[in-house]
matplotlib code that plots the C-alpha trace (Angstrom):
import matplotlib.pyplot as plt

x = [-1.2, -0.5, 3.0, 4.1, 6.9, 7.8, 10.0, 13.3, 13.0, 8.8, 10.4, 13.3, 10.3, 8.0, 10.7, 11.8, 8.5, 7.9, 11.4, 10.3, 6.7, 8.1, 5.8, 6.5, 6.5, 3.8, 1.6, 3.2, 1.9, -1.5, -2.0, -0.9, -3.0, -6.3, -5.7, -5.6, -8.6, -10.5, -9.5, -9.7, -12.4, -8.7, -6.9, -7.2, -9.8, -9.5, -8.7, -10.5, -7.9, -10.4, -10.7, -8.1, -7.3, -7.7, -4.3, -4.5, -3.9, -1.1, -1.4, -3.9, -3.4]
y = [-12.6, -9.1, -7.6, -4.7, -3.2, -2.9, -0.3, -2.2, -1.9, -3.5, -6.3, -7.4, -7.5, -9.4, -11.9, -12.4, -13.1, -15.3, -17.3, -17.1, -18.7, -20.7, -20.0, -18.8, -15.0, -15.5, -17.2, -14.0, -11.5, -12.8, -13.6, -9.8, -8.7, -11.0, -9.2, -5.7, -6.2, -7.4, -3.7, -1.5, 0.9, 2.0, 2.8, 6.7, 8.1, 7.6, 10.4, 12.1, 12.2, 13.6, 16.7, 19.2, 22.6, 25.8, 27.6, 31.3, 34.2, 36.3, 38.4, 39.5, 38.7]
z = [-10.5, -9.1, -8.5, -6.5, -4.9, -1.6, 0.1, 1.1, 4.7, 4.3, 1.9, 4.0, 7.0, 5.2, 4.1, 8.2, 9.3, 6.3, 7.7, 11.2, 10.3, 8.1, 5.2, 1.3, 0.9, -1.4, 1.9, 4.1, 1.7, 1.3, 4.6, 5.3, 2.6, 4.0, 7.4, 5.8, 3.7, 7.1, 8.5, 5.6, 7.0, 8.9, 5.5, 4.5, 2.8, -1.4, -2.6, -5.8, -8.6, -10.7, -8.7, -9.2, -7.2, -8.9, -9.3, -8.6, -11.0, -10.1, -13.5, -16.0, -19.3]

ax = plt.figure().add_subplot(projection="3d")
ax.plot(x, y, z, "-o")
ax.set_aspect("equal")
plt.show()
């Protein structure tokens, strides 16, 4: 099982194509999820969270 949460305005868009196909949200989302997972070289680079800017020194100490 996985759960996220949507922004309102992707939820309530999610749940209108789900009544206008006629399918389960849970169908809709993983439907939505298969086709973004076949086109993922088109999501943004990962980013390194390990990797942190230097801040700059203003003063000596």
């Amino acid at each position: 099982m996985m759960v996220t949460r949507l922004p309102i305005d992707d939820g309530a868009a999610v749940r209108q194509l789900a009544i206008d196909l006629d399918w389960s949200y849970s169908d809709t989302l993983a439907a939505l999820i298969r086709i973004g997972l076949q086109r993922r070289n088109e999501l943004p680079a990962p980013r390194n969270v390990d990797e942190q800017e230097e801040l700059p020194l203003t003063k000596a100490s």
